[in-house]
VEXROTI-10868 format. One record per residue (C-alpha): residue number from 1; x negated, y, z. Coordinates in Angstrom, 1 decimal. Each point is the difference from the previous one (the first is absolute). Layout:
N
NUM/X/Y/Z
...
//
This chain:
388
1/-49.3/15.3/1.6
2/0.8/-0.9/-3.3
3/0.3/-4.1/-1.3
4/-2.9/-1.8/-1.3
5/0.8/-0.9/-3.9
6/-2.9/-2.4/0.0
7/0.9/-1.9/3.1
8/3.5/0.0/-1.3
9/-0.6/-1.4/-3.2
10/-3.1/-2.0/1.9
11/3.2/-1.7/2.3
12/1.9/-0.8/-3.0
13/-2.7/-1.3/-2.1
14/-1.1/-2.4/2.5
15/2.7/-1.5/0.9
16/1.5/-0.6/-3.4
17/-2.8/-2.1/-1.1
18/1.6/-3.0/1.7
19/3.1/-1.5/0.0
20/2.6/0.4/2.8
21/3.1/-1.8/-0.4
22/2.7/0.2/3.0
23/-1.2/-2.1/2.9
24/-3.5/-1.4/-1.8
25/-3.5/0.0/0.7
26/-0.5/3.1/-2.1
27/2.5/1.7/2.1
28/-1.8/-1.2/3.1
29/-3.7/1.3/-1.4
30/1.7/3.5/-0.8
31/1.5/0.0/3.6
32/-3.9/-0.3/1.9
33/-1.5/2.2/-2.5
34/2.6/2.5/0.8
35/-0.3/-0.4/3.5
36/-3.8/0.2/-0.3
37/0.3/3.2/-1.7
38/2.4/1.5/2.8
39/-2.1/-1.1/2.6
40/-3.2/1.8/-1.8
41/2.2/2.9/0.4
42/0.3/-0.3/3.6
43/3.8/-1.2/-0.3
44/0.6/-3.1/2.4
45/1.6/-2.6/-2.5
46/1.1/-3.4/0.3
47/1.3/-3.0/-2.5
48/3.7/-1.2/1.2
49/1.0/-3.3/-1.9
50/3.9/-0.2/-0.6
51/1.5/-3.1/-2.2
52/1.4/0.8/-3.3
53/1.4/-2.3/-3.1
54/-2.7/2.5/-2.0
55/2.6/0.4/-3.4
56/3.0/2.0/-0.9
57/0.6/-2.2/-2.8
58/0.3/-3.2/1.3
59/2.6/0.3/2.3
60/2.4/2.2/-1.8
61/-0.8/-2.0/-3.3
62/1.0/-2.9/2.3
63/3.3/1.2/0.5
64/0.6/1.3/-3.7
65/-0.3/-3.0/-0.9
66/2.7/-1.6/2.5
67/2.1/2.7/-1.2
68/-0.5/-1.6/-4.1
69/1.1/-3.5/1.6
70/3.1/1.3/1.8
71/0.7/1.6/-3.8
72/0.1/-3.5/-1.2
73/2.2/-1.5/2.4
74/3.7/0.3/1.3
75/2.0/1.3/3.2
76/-2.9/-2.0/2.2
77/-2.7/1.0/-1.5
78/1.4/4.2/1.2
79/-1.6/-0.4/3.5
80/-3.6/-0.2/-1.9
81/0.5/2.9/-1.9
82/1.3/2.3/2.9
83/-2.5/-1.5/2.5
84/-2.9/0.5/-2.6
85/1.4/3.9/-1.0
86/0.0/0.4/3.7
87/-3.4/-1.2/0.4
88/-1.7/2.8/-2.4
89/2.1/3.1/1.8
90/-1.4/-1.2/3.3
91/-3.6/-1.0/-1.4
92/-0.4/3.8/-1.8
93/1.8/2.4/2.5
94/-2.2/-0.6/3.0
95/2.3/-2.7/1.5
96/-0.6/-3.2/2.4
97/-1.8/-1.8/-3.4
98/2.1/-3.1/1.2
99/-0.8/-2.0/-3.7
100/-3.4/1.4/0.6
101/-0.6/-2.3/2.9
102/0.5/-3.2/-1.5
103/-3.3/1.0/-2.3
104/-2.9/-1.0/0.9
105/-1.9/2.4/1.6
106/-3.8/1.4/0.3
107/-2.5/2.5/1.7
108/0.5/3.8/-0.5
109/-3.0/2.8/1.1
110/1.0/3.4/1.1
111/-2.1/2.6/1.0
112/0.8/2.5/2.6
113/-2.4/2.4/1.6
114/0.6/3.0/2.6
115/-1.5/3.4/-0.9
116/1.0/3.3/1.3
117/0.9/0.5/3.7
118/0.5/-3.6/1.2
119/1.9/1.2/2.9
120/2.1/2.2/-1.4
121/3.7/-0.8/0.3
122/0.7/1.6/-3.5
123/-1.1/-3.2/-2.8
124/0.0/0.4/-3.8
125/-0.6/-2.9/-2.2
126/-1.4/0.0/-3.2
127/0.7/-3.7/-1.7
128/-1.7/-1.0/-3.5
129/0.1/-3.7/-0.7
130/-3.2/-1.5/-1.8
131/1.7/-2.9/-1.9
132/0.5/-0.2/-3.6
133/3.2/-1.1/-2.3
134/-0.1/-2.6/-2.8
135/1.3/1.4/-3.0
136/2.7/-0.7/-2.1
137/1.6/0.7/-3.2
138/2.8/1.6/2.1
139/-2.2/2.5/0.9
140/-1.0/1.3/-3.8
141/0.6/3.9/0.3
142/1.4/-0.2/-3.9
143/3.5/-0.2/0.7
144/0.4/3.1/2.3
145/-2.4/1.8/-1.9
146/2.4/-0.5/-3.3
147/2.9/0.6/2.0
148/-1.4/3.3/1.1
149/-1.0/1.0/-3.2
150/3.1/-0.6/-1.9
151/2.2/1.6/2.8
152/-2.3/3.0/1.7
153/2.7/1.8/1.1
154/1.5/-2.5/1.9
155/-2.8/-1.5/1.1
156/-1.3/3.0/1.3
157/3.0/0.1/2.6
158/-0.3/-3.7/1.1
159/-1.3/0.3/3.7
160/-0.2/-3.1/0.5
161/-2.0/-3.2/-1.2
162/2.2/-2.4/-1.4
163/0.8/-2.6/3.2
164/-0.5/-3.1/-2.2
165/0.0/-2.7/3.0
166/3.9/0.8/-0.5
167/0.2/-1.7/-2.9
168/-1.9/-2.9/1.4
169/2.6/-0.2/2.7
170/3.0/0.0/-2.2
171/-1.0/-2.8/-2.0
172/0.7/-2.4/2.7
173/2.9/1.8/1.3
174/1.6/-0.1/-3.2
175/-0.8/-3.3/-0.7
176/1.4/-1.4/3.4
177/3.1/2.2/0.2
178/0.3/-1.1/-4.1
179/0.0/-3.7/1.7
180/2.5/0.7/2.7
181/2.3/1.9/-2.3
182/-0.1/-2.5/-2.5
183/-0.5/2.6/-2.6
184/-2.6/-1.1/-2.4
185/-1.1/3.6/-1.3
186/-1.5/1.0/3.4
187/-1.6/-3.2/0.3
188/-1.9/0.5/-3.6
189/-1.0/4.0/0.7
190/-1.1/-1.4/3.5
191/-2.1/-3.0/-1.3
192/-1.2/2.4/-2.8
193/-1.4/2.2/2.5
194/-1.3/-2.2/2.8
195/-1.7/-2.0/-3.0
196/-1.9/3.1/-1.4
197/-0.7/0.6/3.8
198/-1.4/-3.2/0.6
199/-2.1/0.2/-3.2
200/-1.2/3.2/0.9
201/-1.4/-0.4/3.6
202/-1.7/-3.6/-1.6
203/-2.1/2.5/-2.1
204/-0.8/1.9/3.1
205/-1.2/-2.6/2.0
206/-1.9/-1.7/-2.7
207/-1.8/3.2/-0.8
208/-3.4/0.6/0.9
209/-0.1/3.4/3.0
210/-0.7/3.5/-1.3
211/-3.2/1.6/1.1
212/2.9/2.7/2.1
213/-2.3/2.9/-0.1
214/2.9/2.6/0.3
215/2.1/-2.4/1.7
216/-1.2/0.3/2.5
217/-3.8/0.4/0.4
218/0.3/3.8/-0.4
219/1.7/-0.4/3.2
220/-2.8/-2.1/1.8
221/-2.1/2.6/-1.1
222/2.0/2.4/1.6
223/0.4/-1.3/3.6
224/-3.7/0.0/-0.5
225/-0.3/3.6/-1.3
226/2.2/1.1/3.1
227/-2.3/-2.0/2.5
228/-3.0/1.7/-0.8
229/1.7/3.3/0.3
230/0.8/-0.7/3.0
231/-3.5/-1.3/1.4
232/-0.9/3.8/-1.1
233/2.6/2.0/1.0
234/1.6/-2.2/3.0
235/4.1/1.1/1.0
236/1.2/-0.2/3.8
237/3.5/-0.3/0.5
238/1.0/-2.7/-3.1
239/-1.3/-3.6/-0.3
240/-0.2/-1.1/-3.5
241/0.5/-4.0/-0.9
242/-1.6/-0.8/-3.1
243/0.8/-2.5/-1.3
244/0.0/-2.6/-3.5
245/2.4/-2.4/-0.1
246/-0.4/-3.8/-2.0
247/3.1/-1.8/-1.7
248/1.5/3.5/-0.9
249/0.8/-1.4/-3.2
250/1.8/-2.8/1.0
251/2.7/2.1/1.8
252/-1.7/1.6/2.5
253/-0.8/-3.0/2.1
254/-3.1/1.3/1.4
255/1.6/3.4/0.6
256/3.1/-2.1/1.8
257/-3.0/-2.1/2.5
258/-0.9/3.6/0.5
259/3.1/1.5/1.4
260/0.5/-2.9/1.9
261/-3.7/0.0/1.9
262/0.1/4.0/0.3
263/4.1/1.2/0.1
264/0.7/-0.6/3.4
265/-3.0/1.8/1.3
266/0.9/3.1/-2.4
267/2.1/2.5/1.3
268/2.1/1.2/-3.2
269/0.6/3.4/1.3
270/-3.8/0.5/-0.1
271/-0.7/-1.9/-2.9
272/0.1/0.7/-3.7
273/-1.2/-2.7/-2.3
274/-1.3/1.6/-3.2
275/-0.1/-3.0/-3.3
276/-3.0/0.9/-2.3
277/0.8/-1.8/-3.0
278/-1.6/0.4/-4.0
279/-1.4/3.5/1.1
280/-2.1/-0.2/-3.8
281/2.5/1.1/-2.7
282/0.0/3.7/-1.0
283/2.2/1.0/2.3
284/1.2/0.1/3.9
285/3.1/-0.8/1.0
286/2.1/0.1/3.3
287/2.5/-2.7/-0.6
288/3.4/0.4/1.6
289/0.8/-3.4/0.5
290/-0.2/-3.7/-1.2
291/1.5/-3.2/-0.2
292/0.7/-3.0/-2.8
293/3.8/-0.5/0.4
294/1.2/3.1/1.9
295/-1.9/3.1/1.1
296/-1.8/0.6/3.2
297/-0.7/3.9/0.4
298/-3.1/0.3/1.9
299/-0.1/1.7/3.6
300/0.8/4.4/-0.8
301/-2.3/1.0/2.4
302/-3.5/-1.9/-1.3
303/1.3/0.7/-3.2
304/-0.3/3.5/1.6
305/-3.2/0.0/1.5
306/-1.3/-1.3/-3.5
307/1.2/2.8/-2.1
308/-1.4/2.5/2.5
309/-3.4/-1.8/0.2
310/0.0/0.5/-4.1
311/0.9/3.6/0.3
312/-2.8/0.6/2.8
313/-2.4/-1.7/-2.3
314/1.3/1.8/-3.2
315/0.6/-3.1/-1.7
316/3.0/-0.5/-2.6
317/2.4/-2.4/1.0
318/2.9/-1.1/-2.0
319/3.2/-1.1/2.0
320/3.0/-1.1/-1.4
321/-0.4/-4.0/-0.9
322/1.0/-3.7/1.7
323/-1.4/-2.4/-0.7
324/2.1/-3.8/-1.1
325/-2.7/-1.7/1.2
326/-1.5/-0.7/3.4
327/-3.2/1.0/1.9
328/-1.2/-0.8/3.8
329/2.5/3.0/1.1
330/2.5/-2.4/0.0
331/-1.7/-2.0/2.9
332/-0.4/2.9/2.3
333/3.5/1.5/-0.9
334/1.3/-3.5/0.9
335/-1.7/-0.2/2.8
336/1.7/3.5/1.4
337/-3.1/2.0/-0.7
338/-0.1/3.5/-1.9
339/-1.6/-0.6/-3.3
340/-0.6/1.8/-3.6
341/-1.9/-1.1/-2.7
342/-3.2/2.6/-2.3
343/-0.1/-1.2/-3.1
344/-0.7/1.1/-3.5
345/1.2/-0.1/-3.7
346/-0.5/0.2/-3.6
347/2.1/2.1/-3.0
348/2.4/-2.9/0.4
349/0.4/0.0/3.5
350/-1.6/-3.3/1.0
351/-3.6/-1.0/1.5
352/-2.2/0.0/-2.4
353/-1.2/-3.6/-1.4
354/2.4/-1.6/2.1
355/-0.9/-3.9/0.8
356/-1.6/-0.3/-3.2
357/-3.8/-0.7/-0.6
358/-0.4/3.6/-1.5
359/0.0/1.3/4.1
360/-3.7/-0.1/0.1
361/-2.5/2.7/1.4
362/-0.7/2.3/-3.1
363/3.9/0.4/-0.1
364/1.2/1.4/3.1
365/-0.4/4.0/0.3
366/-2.0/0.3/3.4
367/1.0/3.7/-0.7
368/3.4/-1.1/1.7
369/-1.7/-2.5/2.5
370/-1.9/3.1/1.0
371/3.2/2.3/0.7
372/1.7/-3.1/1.9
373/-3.2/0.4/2.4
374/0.3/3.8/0.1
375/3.9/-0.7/0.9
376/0.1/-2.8/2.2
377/-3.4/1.8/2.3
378/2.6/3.2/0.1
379/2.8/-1.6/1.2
380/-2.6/-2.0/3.1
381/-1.1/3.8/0.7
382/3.3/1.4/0.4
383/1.4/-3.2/2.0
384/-3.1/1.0/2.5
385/0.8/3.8/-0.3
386/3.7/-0.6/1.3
387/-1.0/-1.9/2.6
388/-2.4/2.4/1.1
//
């Protein structure tokens, strides 16, 4: 059977009319209707409430700006800076959070539901997350679009999005090892840094949330998509967890409660967990591997049975790229389960409209939704083929 456009673009429409900030009450409403709309499909689904802070930029802006103090201070003002550059590695890379926990925290709504064979012992998971991002000026695509421009050639051979939480980290670390050393140049570049940092993530979390259509309601839509096709043509052999995860833009923090509720009962050498993430920009990727301060490859063999889903379907898919940032992968490879992420691109590499109030419906090319369907449906059919 081939994807509904209209309930694709229906999905997305819907639920970008409201607002959906990490951990709010917009979040919450998108997590029922989304569970509404599985059940209708005959997918048992369920709300599960973790605790999240609900922002990426108030912790980490937090901690920028303890790295600008220990800039301004002297040998016993080092232990700030270190502590604080500390602080962000563990917050981004999928760590214990442990800054994290002295926030204040809130309610978070995932939604998982169970299609497929429910007894199978063979479980794929497909995870969107329905929250949105505030924007930012950060986030402008201007500056890699003139770098691109003006150097195509090398640009063209950059597989990799630049990992900018590095620079967020250094800041601090220069400023407190600057402090320790006593020498006053790394102590300017590292309050210099952690200053513009600290600026930065105050624009974020002062900015009102982006209507996320491509990031990452063509997801929703597509965990959607794939529980229809399943109501028609059912699979024995393969249970398939859909699921849409809240506080995915603060760090994953829904995705975390997640893999904390669901991991132990998940056997990892029957498991793949498949990350749908901005499936609306012109064109599908299989990323390789993610992660904001070092690089994470993703789990070779669901990277595998995602390539040969898109062959089966006769869908292009472009291989090749990392991504510096961070998506709920990280969770389930943290948590010892196989994961990979589907995404998709624009000439310049990056998710279309990326956290910025321009990711609305009309935007996102439900061409590329559509082929996500076609791939992610393949890959369910040939899971239940092997098994058979």
């Amino acid at each position: 059977m081939e994807p509904d456009l209209a309930r694709l673009r229906a999905t997305v429409e819907h639920l970008a009319s409201f607002d959906r900030p990490s951990a709010s009450d917009g979040e919450r409403r998108a997590a029922q209707w989304i569970r509404g709309e599985l059940e209708a499909l005959g997918v048992p689904a369920r709300i599960e409430v973790e605790t999240a802070v609900g922002s990426m930029a108030i912790p980490l802006g937090l901690l920028s700006a303890a790295g600008a103090l220990a800039g301004l201070g002297s040998r016993r003002t080092a232990a700030l800076g270190l502590l604080a550059a500390a602080g962000i590695v563990d917050d981004v890379s999928g760590g214990p959070q442990l800054f994290r926990r002295l926030l204040p925290h809130r309610a978070t709504f995932n939604v998982t539901g169970t299609a497929g064979d429910a007894d199978a012992e063979e479980t794929l998971v497909f995870v969107a997350h329905h929250d949105a991002a505030n924007g930012g000026l950060i986030f402008r695509p201007e500056l890699t679009q003139l770098v691109a421009d003006t150097f195509p050639a090398w640009y063209e051979r950059q597989s990799t999005s630049p990992q900018m939480l590095r620079l967020v980290a250094a800041g601090p670390a220069l400023a407190g090892l600057g402090a320790l050393s006593g020498s006053g140049l790394l102590r300017r570049v590292g309050r210099f840094l952690a200053a513009g940092s600290t600026l930065a993530f105050f624009d974020i979390a002062t900015r009102t949330v982006v209507p996320g259509a491509n990031d990452n309601l063509t997801a929703v839509a597509v965990i959607l998509e794939l529980a229809r096709l399943l109501r028609e043509e059912p699979v024995e052999g393969v249970r398939v967890l859909l699921v849409s995860t809240g506080s995915e833009e603060s760090f994953m923090e829904g995705m975390r409660g997640w893999v904390r509720r669901h991991g132990p009962e998940l056997d990892p050498a029957r498991t793949h967990v498949v990350v749908l993430e901005t499936l609306g920009s012109p064109e599908l990727i299989l990323l390789e591997g993610e992660g904001m301060i070092w690089m994470t490859d993703y789990d070779a063999g669901t990277r595998d049975l995602i390539a040969d889903a898109a062959q089966r379907a006769g869908e292009a898919l472009r291989r090749g790229l990392r991504l510096g940032f961070a998506t709920d992968a990280l969770s389930a490879l943290r948590g010892g389960l196989p994961a990979a992420t589907l995404a998709s691109c624009d000439e310049y590499k990056m998710p279309s409209n990326y956290h910025s109030q321009r990711d609305i419906p009309r935007n996102v090319d439900f061409g590329t939704v559509a082929s996500a369907v076609r791939v992610a449906d393949a890959a369910i059919r040939a899971a239940a083929s092997a098994r058979a």
